[in-house]
N, C-alpha and C positions, 0 to 999 in steps of 0.2 A: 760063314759064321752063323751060328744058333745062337735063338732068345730063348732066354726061360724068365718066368715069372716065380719069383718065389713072394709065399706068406708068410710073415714072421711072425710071433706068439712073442712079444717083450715082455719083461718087467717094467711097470711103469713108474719109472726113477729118472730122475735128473739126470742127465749126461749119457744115455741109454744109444741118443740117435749120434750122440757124437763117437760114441765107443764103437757101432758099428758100421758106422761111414767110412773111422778112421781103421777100420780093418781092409777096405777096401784100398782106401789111397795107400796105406804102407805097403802093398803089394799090387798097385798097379794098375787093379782093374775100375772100369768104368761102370756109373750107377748110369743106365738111361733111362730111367724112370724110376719114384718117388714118394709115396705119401703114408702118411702115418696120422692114425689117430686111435684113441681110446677104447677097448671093447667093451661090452655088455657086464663087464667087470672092471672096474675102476682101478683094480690091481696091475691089468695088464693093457697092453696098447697093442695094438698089428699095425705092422712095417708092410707095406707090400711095395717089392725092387724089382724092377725088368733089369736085366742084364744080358748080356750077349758074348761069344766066346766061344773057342771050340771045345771039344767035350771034354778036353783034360782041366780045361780055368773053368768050364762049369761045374765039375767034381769037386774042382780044388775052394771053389766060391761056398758050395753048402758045409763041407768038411770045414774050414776054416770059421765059419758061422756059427755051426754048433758047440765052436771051443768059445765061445761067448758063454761068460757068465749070464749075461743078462738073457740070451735068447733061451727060450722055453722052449719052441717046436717051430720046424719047417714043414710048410707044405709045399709042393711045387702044385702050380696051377695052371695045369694041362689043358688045350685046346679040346671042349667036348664035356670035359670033366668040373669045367667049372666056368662061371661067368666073371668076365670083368669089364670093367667100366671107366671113363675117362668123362673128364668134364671140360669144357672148352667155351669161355666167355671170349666175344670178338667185338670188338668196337669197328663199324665200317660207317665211310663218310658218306652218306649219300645226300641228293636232289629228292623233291618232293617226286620227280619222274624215278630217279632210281630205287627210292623205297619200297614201290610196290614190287618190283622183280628181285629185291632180297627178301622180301617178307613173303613172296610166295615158293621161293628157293625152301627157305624157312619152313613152311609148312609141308612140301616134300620130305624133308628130312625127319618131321617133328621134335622140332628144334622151336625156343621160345623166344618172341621177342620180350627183353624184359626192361628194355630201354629205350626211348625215342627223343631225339632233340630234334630242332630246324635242322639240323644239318649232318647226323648220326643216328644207326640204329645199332643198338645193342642186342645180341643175338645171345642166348644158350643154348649149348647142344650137349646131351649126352649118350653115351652110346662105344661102342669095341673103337678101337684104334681105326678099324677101315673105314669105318663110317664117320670118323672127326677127320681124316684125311680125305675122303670124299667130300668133302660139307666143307673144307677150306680150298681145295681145288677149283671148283665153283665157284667161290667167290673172286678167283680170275680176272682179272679188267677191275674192281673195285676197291676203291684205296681203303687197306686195311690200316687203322688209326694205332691202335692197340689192342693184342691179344696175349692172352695167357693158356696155359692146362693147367691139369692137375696132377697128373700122370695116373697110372692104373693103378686103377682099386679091385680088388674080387675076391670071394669064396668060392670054395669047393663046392659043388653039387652036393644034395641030397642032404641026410640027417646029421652025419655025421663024417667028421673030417677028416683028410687021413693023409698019411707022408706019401 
């Protein structure tokens, strides 16, 4: 099975993420990844969706996309060609002894602590998928309290953007 990333170019209206989600669920396919928010023009938003599938549901996923009214333009966002990005807040319990071996985990990764209680440190890391799945691995042996993502975000390389 193959992943693609695609960037989406919306309008930004009301009911925009529900009209393209729900293109997904009426035929089946899975989003595994997520996030939208507004671009550098308050008119439009970008979606960016990992999805996974074999070549004929990844054809059929941008074709179906494009019959969106709302959607303005696809770009697919190719390994090389473009960077993307993931956020990853981790709530872990530790000991005044365990803290310092997550907070220098932490600093290998250059990852932030941006929370400390007596009994928890709160961690951000950002960075490609390998390296929030590297940085949760290592945390191994230590009771993770609460964690979230963000799922991937990214642009194309260079000046200008392109399908």
């Amino acid at each position: 099975m193959k992943k693609m990333v695609l960037s989406l170019l919306v309008d930004n209206t009301s009911g925009v993420l529900s009209r393209v989600s729900g293109m997904f669920s009426r035929r089946g396919y899975n989003i595994d990844s997520l996030s939208v928010g507004v671009t550098e023009n308050p008119r439009y938003s970008r979606m960016t969706v990992a999805v996974s599938g074999d070549d004929r549901i990844l054809s059929q996923i941008k074709k179906q996309l494009l019959k969106l009214e709302d959607v303005c333009e696809i770009t697919e966002l190719k390994d090389g060609e473009s960077v993307c990005r993931e956020l990853l807040l981790v709530k872990i319990k530790a000991s005044l002894e365990e803290r310092q071996q997550i907070i220098s985990l932490t600093d290998v990764f250059r990852a932030k602590v941006v929370d400390v209680s007596t009994d928890s440190v709160m961690i951000e890391i950002t960075g490609n998928v390998n390296k929030i799945e590297a940085f949760i691995s290592l945390l191994d042996g230590f009771e993770i309290s609460e964690m979230v993502r963000t799922g991937l975000t990214g642009l194309t390389r260079g000046a200008v953007s392109g399908n």
